[in-house]
C-alpha positions in Angstrom: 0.0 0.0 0.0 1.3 3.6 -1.0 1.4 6.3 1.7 -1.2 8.4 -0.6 -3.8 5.3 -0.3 -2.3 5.5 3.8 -3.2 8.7 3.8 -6.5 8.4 1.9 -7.7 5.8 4.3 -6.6 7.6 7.2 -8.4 11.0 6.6 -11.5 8.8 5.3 -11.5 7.2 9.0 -11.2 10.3 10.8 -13.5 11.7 8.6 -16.2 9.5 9.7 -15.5 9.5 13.7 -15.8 13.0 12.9 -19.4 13.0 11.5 -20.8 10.4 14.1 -19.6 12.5 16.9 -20.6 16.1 15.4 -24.1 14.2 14.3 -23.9 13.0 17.5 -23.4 16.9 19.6 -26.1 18.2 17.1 -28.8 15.6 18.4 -28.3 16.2 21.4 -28.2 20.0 21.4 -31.8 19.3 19.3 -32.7 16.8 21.8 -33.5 14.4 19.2 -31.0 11.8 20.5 -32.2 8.2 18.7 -30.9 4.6 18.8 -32.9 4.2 15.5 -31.0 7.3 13.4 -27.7 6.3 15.2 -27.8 3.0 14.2 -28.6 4.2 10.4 -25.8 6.5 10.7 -23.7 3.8 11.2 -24.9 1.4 8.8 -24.0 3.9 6.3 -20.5 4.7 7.9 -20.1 0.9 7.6 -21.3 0.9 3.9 -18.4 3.4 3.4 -15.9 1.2 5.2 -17.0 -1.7 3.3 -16.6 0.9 -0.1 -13.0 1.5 0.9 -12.3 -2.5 1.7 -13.8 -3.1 -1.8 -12.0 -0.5 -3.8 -8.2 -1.7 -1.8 -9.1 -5.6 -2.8 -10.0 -4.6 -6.1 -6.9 -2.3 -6.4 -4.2 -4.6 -5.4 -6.4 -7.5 -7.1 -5.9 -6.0 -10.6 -1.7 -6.0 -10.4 -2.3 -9.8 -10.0 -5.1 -10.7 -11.6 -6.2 -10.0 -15.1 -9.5 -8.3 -14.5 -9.4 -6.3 -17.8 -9.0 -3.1 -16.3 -6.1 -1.2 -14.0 -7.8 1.7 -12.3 -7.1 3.7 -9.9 -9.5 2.6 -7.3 -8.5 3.5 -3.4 -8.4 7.4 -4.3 -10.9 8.1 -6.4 -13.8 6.3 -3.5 -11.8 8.0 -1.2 -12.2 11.5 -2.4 -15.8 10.8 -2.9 -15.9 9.8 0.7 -14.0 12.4 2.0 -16.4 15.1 0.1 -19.6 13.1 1.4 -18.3 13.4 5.3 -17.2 16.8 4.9 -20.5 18.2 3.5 -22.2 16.1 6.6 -20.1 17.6 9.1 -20.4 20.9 7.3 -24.2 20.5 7.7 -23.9 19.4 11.4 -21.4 22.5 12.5 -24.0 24.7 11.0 -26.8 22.8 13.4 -24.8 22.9 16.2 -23.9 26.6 16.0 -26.3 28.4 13.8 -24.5 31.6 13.6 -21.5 29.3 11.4 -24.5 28.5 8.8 -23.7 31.9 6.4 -20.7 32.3 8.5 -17.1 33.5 5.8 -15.7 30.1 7.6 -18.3 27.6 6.2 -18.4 30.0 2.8 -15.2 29.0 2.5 -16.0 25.0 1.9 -19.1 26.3 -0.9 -18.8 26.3 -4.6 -19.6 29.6 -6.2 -22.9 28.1 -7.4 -24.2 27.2 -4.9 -23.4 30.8 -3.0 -25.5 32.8 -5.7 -28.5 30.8 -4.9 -28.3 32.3 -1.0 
């Protein structure tokens, strides 16, 4: 495994302790604290696991195996991951503290479209 794909991986976990625990300060600040949308929320964190597991067997699969492609596949789910999270924790920060939801911080993560429709 290269240290990008490390690397990757790495952010991609912390990424997704960091959602379950800002989800997690947001609910309860709401007080809408529920085993049944935690336990969703980590089904899904597991289906993003499981993504990454899939994408490093296929990866290192392909140098031995003649599966009639060689892709890059580790990053590229990665980055997808990574973008999914950080809009999630995004969206929780702005729950937690409204005042970060138009805040220049939080403008900062926002494509220009999506600015001109506020």
């Amino acid at each position: 495994m290269q240290e990008t794909e490390i690397t990757a991986l790495a952010v991609v976990g912390i990424l997704i302790i960091l959602d379950y625990i800002t989800g997690l300060v947001k609910a309860a600040m709401q007080h809408d604290i529920s085993s049944t949308k935690m336990r969703e929320g980590l089904y899904h964190k597991g289906a993003f696991v499981l993504t990454m597991v899939l994408a490093e067997i296929l990866e290192h699969a392909q140098r031995v195996i003649d599966l009639g492609y060689t892709l890059p596949i580790v990053i590229p789910a990665a980055v997808y991951v990574i973008l999914t999270e950080t809009t999630s924790i995004l969206e929780n920060l702005g729950g937690i503290n409204p005042e970060l939801k138009d805040s220049k911080l939080l403008q900062l993560f926002r494509t220009q479209e999506e600015g001109k429709d506020q």
